[in-house]
Biopython code that builds the backbone (N, CA, C, O; Angstrom):
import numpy as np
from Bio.PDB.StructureBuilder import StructureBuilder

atoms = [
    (1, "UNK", "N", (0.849, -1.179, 0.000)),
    (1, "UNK", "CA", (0.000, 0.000, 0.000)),
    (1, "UNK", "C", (0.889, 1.235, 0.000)),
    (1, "UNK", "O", (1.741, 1.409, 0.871)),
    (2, "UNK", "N", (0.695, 2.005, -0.897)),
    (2, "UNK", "CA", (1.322, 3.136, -0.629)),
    (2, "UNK", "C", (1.128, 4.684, -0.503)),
    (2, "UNK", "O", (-0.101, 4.735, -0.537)),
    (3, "UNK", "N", (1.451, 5.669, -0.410)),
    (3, "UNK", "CA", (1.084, 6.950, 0.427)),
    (3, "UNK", "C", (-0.616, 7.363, -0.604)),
    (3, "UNK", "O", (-1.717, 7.270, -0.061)),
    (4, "UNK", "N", (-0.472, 7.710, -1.800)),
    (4, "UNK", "CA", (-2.078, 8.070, -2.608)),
    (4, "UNK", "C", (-3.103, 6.886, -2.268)),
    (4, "UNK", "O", (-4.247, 7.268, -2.516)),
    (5, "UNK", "N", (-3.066, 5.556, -1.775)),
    (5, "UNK", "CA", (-4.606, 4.611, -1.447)),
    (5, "UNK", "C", (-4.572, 5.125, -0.227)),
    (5, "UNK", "O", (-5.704, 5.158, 0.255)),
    (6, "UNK", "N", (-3.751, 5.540, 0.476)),
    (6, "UNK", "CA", (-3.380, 6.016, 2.492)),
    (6, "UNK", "C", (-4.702, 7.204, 2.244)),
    (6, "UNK", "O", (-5.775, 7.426, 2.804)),
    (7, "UNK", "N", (-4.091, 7.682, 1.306)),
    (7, "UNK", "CA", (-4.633, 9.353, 1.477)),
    (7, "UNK", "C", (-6.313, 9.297, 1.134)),
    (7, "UNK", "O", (-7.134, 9.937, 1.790)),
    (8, "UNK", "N", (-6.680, 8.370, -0.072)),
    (8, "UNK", "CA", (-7.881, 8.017, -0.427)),
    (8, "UNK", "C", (-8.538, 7.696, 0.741)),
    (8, "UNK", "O", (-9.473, 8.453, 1.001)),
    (9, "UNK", "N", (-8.295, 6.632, 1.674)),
    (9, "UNK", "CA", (-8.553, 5.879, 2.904)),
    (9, "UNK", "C", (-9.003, 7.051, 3.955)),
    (9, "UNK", "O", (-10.060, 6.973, 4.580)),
    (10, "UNK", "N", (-8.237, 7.969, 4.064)),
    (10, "UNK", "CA", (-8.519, 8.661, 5.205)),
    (10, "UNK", "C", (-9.537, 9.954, 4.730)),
    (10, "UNK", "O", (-10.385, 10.559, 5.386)),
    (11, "UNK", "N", (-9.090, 10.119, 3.302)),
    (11, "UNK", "CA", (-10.321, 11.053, 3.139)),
    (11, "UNK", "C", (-11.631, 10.648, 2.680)),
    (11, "UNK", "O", (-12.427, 11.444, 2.183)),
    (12, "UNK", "N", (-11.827, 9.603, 2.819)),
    (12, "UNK", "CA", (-12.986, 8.489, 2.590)),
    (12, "UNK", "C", (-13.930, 8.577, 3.570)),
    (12, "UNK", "O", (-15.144, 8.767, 3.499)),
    (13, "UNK", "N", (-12.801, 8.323, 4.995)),
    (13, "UNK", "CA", (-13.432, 8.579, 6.483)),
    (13, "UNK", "C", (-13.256, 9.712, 7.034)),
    (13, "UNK", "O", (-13.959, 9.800, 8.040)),
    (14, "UNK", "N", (-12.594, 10.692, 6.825)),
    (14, "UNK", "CA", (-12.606, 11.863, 7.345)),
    (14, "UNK", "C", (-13.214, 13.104, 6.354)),
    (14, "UNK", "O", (-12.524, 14.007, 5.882)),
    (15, "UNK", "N", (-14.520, 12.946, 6.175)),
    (15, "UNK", "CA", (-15.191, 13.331, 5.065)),
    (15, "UNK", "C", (-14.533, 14.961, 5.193)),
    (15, "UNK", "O", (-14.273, 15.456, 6.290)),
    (16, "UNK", "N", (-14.356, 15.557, 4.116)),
    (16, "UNK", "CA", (-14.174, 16.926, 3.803)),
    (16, "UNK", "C", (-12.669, 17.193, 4.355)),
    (16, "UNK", "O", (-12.487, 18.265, 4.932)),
    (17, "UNK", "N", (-11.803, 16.479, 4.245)),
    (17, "UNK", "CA", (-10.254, 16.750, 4.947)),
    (17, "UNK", "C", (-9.096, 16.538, 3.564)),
    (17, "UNK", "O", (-8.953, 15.769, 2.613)),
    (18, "UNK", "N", (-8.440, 17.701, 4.131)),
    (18, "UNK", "CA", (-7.124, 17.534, 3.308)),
    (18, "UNK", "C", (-6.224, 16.712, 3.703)),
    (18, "UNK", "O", (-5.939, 16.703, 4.900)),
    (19, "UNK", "N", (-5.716, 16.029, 3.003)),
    (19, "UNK", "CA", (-4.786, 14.828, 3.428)),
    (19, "UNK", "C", (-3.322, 14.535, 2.477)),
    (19, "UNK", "O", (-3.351, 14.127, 1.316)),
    (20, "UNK", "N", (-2.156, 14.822, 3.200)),
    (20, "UNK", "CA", (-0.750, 14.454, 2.581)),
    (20, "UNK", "C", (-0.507, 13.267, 3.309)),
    (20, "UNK", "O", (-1.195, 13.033, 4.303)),
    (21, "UNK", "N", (0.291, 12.564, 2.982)),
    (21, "UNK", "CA", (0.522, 11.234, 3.079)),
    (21, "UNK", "C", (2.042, 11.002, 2.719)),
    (21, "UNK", "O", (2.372, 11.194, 1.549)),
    (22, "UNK", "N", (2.935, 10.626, 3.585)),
    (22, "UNK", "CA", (4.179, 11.004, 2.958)),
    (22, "UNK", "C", (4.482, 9.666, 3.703)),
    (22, "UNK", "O", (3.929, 9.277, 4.732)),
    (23, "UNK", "N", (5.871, 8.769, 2.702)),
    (23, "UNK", "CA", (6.403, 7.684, 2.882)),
    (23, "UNK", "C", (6.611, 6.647, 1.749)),
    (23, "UNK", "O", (5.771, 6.299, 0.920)),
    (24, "UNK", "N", (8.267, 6.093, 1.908)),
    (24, "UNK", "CA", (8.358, 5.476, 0.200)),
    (24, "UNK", "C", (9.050, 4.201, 0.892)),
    (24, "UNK", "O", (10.127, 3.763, 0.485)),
    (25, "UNK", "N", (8.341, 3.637, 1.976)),
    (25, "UNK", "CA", (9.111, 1.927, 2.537)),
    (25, "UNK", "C", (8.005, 1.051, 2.182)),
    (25, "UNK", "O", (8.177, -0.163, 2.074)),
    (26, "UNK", "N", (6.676, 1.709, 1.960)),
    (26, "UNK", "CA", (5.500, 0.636, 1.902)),
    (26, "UNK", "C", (4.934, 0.006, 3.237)),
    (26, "UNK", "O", (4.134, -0.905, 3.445)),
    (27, "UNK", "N", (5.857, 1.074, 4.282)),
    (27, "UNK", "CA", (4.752, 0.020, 5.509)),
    (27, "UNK", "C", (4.880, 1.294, 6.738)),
    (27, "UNK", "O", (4.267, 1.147, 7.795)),
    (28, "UNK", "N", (5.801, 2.645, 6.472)),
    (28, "UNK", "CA", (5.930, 3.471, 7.514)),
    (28, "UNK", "C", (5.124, 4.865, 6.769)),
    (28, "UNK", "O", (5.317, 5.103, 5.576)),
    (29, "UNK", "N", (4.518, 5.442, 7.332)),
    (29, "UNK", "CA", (3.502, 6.595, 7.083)),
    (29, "UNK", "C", (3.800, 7.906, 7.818)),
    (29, "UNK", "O", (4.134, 7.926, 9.003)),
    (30, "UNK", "N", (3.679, 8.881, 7.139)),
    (30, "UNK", "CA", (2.958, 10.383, 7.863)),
    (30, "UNK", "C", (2.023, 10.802, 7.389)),
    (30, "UNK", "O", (1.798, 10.656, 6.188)),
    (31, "UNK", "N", (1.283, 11.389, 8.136)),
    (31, "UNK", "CA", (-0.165, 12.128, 7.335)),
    (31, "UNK", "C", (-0.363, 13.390, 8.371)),
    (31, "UNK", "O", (-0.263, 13.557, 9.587)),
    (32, "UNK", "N", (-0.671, 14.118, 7.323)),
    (32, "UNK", "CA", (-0.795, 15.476, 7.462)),
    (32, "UNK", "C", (-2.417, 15.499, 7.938)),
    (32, "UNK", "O", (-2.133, 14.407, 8.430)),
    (33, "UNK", "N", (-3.683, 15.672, 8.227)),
    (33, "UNK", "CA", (-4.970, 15.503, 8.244)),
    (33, "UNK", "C", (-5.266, 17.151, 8.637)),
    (33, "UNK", "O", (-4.742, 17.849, 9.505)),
    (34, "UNK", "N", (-6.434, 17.503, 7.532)),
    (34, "UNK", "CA", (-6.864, 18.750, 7.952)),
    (34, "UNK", "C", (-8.300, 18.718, 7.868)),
    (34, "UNK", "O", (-8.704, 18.608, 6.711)),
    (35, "UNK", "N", (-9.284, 18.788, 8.849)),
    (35, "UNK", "CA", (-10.702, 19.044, 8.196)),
    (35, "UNK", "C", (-11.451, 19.507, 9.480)),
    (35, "UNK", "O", (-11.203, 19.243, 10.656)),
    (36, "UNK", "N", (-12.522, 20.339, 8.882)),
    (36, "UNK", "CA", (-13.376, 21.115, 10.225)),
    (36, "UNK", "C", (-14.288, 20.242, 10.964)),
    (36, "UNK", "O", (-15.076, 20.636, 11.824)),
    (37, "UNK", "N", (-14.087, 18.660, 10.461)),
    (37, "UNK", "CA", (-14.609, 17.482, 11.329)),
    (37, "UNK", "C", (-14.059, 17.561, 12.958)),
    (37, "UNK", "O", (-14.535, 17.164, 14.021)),
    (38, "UNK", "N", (-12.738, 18.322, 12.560)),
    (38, "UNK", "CA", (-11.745, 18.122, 14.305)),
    (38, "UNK", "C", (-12.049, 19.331, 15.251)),
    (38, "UNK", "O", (-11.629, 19.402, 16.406)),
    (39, "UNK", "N", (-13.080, 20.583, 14.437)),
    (39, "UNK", "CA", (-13.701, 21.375, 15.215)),
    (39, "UNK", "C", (-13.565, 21.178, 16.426)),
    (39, "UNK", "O", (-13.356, 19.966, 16.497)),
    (40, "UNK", "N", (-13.540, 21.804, 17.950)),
    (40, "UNK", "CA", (-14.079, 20.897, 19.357)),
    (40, "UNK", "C", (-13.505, 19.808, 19.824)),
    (40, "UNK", "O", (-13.546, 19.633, 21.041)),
    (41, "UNK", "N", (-12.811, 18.785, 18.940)),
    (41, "UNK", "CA", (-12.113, 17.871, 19.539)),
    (41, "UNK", "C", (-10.552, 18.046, 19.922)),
    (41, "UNK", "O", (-9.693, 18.697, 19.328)),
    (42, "UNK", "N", (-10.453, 17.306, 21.031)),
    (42, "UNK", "CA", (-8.855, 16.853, 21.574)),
    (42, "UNK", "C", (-7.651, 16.382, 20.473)),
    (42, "UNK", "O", (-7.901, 15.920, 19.359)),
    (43, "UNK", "N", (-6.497, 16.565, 20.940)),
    (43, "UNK", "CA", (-6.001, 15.567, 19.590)),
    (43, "UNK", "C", (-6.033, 14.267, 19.977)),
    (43, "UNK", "O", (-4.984, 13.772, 19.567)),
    (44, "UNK", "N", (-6.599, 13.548, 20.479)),
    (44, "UNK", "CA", (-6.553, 12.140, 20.668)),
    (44, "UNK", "C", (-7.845, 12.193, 20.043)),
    (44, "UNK", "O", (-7.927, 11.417, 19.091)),
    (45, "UNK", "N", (-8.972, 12.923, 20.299)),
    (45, "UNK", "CA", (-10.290, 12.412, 19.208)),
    (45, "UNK", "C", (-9.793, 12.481, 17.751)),
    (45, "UNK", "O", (-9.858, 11.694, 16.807)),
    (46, "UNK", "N", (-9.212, 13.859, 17.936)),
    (46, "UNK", "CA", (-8.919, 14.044, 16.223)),
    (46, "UNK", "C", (-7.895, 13.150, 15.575)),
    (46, "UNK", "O", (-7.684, 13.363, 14.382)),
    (47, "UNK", "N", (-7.038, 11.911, 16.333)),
    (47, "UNK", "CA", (-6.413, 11.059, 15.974)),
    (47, "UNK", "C", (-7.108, 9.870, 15.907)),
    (47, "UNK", "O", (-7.007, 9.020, 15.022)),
    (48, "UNK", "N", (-7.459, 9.859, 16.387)),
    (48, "UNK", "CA", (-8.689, 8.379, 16.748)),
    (48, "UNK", "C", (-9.393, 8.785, 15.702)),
    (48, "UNK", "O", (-9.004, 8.205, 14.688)),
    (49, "UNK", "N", (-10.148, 9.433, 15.530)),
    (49, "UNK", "CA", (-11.179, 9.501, 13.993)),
    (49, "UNK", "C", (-10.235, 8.806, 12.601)),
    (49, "UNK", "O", (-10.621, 7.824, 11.967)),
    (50, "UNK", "N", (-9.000, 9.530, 12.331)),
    (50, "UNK", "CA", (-7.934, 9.006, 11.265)),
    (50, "UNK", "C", (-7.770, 7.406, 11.543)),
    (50, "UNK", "O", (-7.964, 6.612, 10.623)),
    (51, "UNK", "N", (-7.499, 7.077, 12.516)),
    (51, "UNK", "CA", (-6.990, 5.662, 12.516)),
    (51, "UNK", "C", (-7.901, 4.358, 12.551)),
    (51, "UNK", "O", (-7.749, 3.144, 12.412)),
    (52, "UNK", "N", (-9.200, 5.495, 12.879)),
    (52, "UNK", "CA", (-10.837, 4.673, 12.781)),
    (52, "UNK", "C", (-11.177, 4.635, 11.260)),
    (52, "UNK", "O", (-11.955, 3.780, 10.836)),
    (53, "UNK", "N", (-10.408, 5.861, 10.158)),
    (53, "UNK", "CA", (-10.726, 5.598, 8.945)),
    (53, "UNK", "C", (-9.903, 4.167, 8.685)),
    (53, "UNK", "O", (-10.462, 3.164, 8.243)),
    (54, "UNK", "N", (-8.474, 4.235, 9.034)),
    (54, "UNK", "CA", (-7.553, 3.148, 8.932)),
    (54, "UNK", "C", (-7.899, 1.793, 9.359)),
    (54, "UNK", "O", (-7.315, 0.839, 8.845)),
    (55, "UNK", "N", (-8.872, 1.607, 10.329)),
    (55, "UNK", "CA", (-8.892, 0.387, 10.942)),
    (55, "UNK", "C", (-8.344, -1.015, 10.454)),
    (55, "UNK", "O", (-7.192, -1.297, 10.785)),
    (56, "UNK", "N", (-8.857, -1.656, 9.916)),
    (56, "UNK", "CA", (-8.710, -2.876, 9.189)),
    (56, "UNK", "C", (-7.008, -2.631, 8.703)),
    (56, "UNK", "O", (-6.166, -3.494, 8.949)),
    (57, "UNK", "N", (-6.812, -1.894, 8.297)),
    (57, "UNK", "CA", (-5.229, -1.964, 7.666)),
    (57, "UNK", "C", (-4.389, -1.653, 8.383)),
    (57, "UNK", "O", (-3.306, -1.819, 7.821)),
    (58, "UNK", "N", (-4.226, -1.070, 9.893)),
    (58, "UNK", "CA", (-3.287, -1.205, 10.577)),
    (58, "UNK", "C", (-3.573, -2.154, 11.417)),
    (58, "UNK", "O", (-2.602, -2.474, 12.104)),
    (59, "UNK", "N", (-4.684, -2.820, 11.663)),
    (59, "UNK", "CA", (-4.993, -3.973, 12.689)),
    (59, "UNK", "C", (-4.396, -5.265, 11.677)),
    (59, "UNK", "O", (-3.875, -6.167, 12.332)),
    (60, "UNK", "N", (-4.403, -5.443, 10.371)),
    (60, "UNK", "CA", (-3.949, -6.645, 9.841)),
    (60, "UNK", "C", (-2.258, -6.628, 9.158)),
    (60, "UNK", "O", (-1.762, -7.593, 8.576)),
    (61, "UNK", "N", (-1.403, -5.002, 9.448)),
    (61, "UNK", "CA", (-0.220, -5.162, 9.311)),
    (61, "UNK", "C", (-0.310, -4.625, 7.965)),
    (61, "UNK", "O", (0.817, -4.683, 7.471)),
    (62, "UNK", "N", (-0.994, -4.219, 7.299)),
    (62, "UNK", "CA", (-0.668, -3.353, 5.829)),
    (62, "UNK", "C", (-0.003, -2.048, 6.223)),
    (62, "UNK", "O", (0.771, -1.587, 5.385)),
    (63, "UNK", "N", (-0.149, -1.457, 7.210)),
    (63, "UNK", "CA", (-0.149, -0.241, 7.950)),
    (63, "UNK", "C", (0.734, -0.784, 9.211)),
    (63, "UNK", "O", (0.317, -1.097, 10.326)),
    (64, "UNK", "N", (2.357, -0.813, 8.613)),
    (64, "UNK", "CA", (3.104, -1.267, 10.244)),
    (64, "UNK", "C", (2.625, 0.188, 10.685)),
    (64, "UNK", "O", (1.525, 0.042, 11.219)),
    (65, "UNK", "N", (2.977, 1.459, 10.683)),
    (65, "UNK", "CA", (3.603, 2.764, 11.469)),
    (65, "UNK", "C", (2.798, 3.391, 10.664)),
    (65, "UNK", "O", (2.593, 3.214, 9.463)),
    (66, "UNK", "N", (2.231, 4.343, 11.608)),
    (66, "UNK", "CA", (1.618, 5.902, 10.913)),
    (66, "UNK", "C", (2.091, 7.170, 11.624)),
    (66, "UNK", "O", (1.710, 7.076, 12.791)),
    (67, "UNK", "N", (2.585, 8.023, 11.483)),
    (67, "UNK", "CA", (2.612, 9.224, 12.591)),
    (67, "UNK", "C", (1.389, 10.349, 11.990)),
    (67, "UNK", "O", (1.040, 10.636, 10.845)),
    (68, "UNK", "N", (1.185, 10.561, 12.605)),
    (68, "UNK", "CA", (-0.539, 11.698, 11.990)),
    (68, "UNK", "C", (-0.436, 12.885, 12.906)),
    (68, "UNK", "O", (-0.317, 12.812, 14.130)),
    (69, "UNK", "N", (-0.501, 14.102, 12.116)),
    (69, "UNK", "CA", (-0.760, 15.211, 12.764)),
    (69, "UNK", "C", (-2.129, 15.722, 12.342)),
    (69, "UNK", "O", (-2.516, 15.682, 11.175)),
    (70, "UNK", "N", (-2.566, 16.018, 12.965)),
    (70, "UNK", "CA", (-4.216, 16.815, 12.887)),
    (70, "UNK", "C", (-4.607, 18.392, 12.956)),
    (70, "UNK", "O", (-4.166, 19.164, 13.807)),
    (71, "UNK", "N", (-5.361, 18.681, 12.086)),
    (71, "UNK", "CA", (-5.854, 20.716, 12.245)),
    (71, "UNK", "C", (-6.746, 20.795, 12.206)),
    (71, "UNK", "O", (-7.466, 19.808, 12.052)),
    (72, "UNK", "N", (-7.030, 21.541, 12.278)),
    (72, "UNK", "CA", (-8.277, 22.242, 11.787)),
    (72, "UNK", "C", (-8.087, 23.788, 10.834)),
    (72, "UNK", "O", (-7.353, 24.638, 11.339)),
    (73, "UNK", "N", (-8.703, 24.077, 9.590)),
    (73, "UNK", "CA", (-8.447, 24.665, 9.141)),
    (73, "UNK", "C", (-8.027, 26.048, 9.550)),
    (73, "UNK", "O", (-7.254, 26.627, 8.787)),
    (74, "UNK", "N", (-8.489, 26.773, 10.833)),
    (74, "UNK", "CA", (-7.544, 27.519, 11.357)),
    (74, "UNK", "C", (-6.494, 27.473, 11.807)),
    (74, "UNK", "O", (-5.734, 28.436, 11.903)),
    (75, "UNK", "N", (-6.190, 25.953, 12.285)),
    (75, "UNK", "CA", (-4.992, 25.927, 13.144)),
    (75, "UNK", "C", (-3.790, 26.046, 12.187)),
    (75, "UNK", "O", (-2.770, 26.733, 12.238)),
    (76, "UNK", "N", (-4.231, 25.185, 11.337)),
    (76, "UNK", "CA", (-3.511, 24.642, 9.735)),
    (76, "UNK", "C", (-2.902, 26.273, 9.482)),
    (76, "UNK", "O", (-1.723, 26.514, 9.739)),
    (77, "UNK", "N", (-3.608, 27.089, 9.083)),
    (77, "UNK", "CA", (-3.621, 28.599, 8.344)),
    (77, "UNK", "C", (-2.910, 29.481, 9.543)),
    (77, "UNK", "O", (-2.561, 30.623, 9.243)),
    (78, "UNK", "N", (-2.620, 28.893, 11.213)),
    (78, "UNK", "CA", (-1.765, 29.621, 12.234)),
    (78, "UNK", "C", (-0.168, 29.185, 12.193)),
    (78, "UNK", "O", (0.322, 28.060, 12.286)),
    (79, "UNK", "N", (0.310, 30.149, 12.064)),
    (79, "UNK", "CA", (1.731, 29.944, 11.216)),
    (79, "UNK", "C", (2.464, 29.321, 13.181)),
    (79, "UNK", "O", (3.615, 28.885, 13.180)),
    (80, "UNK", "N", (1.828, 29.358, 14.340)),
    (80, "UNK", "CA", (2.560, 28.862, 15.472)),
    (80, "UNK", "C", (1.823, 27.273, 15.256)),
    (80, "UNK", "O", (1.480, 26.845, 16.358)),
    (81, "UNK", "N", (1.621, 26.673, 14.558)),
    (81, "UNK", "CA", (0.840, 25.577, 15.100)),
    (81, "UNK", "C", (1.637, 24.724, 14.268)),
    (81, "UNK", "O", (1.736, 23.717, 14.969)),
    (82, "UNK", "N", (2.147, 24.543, 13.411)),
    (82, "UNK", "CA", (2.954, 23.702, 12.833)),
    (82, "UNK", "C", (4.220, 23.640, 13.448)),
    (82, "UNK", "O", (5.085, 22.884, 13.005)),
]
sb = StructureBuilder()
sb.init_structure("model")
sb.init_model(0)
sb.init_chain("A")
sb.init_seg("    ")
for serial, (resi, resn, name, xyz) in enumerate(atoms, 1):
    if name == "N":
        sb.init_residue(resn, " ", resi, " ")
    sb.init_atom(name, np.array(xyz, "f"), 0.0, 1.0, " ", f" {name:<3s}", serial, name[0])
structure = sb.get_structure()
């Protein structure tokens, strides 16, 4: 699996989110996740939603490693938040 089906996957489940996907081993990931779904939430909700899009593929090892950062379109557009 590699970083563009990652990115499909999460913006599948994280309806209305921008998504980069970076990684060229086939089993280690980053993802960028941006969408006003993470409004109000913690970053553990707003991580848990991404890895709830992921389920099945990091529970069966298609997905060894992901690191995921999460925004929200303001936070994304606040030049201290990155």
């Amino acid at each position: 699996m590699g970083p563009s089906e990652i990115k499909k996957i999460i913006e599948s489940g994280v309806p209305g989110s921008q998504v980069v996907v970076e990684g060229n081993d086939g089993r280690h990931f980053r993802a960028t996740v941006i969408s006003d779904v993470f409004i109000g939430k913690n970053r553990l909700q707003q991580q848990q939603l991404v890895y709830s899009a992921l389920g099945d593929h990091i529970q069966n090892g298609t997905i060894h490693a992901i690191s995921i950062k999460t925004f929200t379109p303001e936070q994304w557009h606040s030049p201290t938040s990155k």
